[in-house]
C-alpha positions in Angstrom: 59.7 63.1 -8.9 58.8 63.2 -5.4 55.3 61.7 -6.2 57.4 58.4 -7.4 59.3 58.6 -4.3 56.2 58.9 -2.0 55.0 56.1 -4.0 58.0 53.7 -3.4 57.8 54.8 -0.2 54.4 53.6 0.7 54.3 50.4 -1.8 57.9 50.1 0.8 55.8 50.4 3.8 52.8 48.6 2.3 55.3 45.1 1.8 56.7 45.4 5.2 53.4 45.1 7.1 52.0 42.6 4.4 55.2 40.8 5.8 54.6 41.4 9.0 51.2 40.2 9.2 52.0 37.2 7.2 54.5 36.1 10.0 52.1 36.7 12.4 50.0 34.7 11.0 52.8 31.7 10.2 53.7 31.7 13.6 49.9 31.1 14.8 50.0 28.3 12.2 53.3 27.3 13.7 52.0 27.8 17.2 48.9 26.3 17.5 49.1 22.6 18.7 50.9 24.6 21.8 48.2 27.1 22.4 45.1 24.6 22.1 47.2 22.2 24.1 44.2 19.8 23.2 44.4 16.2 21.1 41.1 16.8 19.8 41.6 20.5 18.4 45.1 19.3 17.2 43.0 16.4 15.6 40.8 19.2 13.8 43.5 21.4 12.5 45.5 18.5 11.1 42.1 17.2 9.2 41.7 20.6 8.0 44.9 20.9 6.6 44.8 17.5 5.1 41.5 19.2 3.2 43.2 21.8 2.4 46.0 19.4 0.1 43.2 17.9 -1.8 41.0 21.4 -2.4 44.5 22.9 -3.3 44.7 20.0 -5.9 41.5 20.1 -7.2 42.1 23.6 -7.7 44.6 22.8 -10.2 42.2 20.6 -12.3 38.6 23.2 -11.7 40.4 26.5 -11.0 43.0 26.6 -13.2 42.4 24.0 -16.0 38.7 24.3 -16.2 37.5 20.9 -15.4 35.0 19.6 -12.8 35.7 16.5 -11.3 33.7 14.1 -8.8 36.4 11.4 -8.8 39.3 13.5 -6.9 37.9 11.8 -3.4 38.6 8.6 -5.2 41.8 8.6 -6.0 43.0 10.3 -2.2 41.2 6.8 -1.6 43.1 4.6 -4.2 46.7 6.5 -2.3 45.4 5.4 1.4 44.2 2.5 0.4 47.3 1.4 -2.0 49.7 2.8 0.7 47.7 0.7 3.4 47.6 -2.2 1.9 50.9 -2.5 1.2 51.8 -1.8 4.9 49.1 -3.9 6.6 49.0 -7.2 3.9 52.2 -7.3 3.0 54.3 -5.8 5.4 55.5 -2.9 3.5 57.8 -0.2 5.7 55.7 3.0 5.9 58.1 5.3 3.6 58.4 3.2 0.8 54.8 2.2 1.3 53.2 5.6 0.7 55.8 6.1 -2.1 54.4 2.9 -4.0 50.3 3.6 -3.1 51.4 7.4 -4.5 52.9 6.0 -8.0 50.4 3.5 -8.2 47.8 6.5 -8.2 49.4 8.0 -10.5 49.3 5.1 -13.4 45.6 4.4 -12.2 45.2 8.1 -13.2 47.0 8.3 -16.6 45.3 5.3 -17.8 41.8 6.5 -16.6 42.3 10.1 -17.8 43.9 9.3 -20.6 40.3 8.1 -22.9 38.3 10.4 -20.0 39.8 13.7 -20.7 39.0 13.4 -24.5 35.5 13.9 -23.2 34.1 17.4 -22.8 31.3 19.3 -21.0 28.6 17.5 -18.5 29.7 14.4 -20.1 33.2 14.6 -18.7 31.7 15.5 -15.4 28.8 12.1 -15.4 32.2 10.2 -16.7 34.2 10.9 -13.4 31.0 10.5 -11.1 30.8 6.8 -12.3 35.0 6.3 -12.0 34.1 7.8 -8.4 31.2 5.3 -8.2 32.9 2.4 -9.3 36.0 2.9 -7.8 34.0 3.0 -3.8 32.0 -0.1 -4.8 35.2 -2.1 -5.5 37.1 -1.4 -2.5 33.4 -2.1 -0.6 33.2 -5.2 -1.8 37.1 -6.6 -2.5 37.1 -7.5 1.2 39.3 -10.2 1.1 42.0 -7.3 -0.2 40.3 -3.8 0.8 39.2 -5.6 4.3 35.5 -4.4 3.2 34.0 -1.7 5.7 37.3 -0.9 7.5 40.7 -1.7 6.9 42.6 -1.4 10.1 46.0 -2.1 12.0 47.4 0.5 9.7 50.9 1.7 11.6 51.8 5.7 12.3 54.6 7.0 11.1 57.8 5.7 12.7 60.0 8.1 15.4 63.2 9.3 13.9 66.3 11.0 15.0 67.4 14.0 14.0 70.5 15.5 15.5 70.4 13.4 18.1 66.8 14.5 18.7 64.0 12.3 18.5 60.7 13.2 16.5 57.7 10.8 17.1 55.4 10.9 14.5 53.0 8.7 16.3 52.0 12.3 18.5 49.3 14.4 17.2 51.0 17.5 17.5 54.2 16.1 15.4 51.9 14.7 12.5 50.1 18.0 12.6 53.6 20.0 11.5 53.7 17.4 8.9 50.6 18.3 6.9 51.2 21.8 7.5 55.0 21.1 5.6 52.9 19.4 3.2 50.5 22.2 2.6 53.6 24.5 1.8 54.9 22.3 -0.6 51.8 22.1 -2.6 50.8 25.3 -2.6 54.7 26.4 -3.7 54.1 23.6 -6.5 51.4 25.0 -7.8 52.6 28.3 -7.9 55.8 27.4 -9.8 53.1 25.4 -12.3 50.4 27.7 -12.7 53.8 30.6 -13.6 55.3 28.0 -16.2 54.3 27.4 -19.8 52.3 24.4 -19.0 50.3 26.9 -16.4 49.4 29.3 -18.7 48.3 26.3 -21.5 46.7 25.1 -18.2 45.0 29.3 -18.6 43.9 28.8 -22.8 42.3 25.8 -22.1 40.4 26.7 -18.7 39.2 29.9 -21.1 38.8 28.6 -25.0 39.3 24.7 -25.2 38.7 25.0 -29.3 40.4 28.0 -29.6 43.6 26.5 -28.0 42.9 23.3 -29.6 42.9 25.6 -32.7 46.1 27.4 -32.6 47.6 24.1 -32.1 47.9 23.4 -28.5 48.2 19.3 -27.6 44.5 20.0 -25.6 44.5 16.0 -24.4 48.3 16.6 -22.9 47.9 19.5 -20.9 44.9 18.2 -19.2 46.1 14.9 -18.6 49.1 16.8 -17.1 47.0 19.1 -14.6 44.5 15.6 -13.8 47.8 13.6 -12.9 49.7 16.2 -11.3 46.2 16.5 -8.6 46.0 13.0 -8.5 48.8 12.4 -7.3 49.4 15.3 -4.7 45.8 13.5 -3.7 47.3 10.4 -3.1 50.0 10.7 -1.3 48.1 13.0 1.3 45.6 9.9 1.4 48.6 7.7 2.3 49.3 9.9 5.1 46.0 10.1 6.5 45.8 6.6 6.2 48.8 6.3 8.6 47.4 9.0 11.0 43.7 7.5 11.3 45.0 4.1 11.5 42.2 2.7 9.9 40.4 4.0 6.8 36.8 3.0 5.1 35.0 3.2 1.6 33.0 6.2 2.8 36.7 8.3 1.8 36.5 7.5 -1.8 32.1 8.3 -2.2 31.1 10.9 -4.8 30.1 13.2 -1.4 33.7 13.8 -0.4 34.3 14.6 -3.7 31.2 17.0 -3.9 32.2 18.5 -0.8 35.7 18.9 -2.0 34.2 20.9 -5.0 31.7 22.9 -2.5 35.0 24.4 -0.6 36.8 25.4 -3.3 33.9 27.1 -4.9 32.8 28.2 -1.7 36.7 29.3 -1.2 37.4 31.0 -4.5 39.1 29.3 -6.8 42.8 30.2 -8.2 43.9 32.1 -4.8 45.9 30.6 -1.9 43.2 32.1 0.4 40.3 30.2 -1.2 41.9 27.4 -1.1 42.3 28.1 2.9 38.9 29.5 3.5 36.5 27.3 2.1 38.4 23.7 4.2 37.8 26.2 7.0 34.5 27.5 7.0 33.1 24.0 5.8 34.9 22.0 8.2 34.5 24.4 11.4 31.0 25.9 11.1 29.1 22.4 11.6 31.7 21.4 14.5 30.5 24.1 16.1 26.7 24.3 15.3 25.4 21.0 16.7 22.5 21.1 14.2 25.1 21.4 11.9 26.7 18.2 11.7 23.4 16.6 11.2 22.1 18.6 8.6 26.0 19.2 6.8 24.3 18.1 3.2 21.7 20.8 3.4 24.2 23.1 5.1 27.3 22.9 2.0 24.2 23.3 -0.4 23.0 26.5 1.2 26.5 27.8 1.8 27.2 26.7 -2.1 23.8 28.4 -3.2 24.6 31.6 -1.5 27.9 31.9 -2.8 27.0 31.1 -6.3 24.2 34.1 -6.1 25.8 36.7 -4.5 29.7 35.6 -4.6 30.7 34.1 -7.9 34.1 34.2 -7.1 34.2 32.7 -4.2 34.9 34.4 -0.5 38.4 35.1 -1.7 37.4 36.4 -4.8 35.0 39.0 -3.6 37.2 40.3 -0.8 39.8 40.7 -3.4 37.5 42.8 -5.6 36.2 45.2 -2.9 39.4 47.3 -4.0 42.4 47.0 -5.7 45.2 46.7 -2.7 42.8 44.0 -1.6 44.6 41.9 -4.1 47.9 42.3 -3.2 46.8 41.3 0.8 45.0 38.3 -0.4 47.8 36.1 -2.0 
């Protein structure tokens, strides 16, 4: 009896520092563009956090359902661009702008994933490197519509008043909370999926496609479901980062970003909220800060990858949770 209690008491104990040293680290999240007080370090966080969105959603196609993709980068490309186009063609106000280029994804992905997802193995991977490849040569050369290497004169975010308090979205700093919003919402979206019955067909398939297929399961649904649910969290993040960079270019959509999208969540560990944090981090900070770095960043991701792979299958995340088992319960 008193063993169970000193149990409870420590498992007690154990949640209120885990708290604890989770709101430490919100409030350092929360904190930040005021403690850098820099436009440029501002600028780096809020890319990273926009990385963080799409690995998070590629998660939920590689991690969770079992699929690798090399088109993700495309379609975050197909939101900005949509969402741009709209704005800067036809005059489109920004909200219902990026709520359009987001739904427009969306189709664009059921009707491509539909036939796609039928197709298994290395084949379904070669399928989404040439949707990935076709869909960067288009918006290269549709210039009368894509405006070719770089379509600019894309507007920020309006200023809007809350309370009689005005937030300008057109400041770094502001934009910055909005990505980190944005990164909560995803990552509390995936949870509640991943925790639902679609998650856990998401699980069967990710471990025995036949076998699930098998039993019965609609195989071609659920992973249409998990493609178009990423898709379109990767679109409407691509709006927004269209309306932060004001301009955007084909490179966005190239099979590299998606690559490198791939590299971080491997890299990461895949199926934890700390992979999904780690890998943006490493892979976006490290050559920013190694000079040789940012030249070489193709040779560097494929060493980082390589390394990993060998000696960390699971991914950064993955092995720090498996050093022991409380590990797992500090490393959401």
């Amino acid at each position: 009896m008193d063993c169970t209690a000193d149990n409870q008491g420590k498992n007690r104990n154990h949640m209120w520092l885990r708290l604890v040293v989770y709101s430490i680290f919100g409030l350092a999240v929360l904190l930040l563009p005021m403690l850098v007080q820099s436009n440029y370090w501002i600028y780096m966080f809020t890319m990273v956090g926009i990385f963080m969105i799409l690995v998070s959603s590629l998660d939920l196609i590689y991690g969770y359902t079992g699929m690798v993709s090399l088109a993700h980068a495309a379609f975050f490309g197909i939101g900005a661009y949509s969402s741009a186009i709209l704005q800067v063609k036809l005059g489109a106000p920004i909200i219902p702008a990026l709520i359009a280029g987001t739904m427009i994804t969306t189709c664009i992905a059921a009707v491509i994933g539909w036939p796609m997802l039928r197709i298994r193995g290395p084949y379904f991977v070669l399928g989404t490197l040439a949707i990935g490849i076709a869909i960067s040569i288009i918006i290269h050369n549709w210039d009368s519509l894509t405006g070719g290497v770089s379509l600019a004169g894309i507007p920020m975010l309006p200023a809007v008043q809350v309370m009689g308090l005005t937030i300008d979205f057109s400041s770094r700093g502001v934009f910055y909370y909005v990505i980190v919003v944005f990164l909560v919402l995803t990552q509390l979206l995936i949870h509640r999926v991943v925790n639902s019955r679609t998650g856990r067909a998401f699980a069967s398939i990710r471990e025995n496609e036949n076998l699930a297929e098998a039993l019965g399961m609609n195989v071609s649904r659920y992973k249409l479901i998990s493609f178009v649910t990423a898709c379109t969290i990767a679109a409407f993040v691509g709006g927004l980062y269209a309306n932060y960079m004001e301009a955007i270019e084909p490179g966005i959509v190239g099979a590299h970003m998606s690559f490198n999208l791939l590299v971080m969540i491997v890299v990461g560990g895949t199926r934890t909220i700390a992979g999904r944090i780690l890998g943006p981090l490493l892979l976006w900070f490290v050559p920013e800060f190694l000079e040789a770095a940012q030249t070489y960043r193709p040779l560097f991701f494929g060493l980082i990858l390589i390394v990993v792979i060998i000696f960390m299958p699971m991914g950064i995340a993955g092995r720090i949770r498996s050093l022991h088992p409380r590990m797992a319960k500090w490393i959401p």
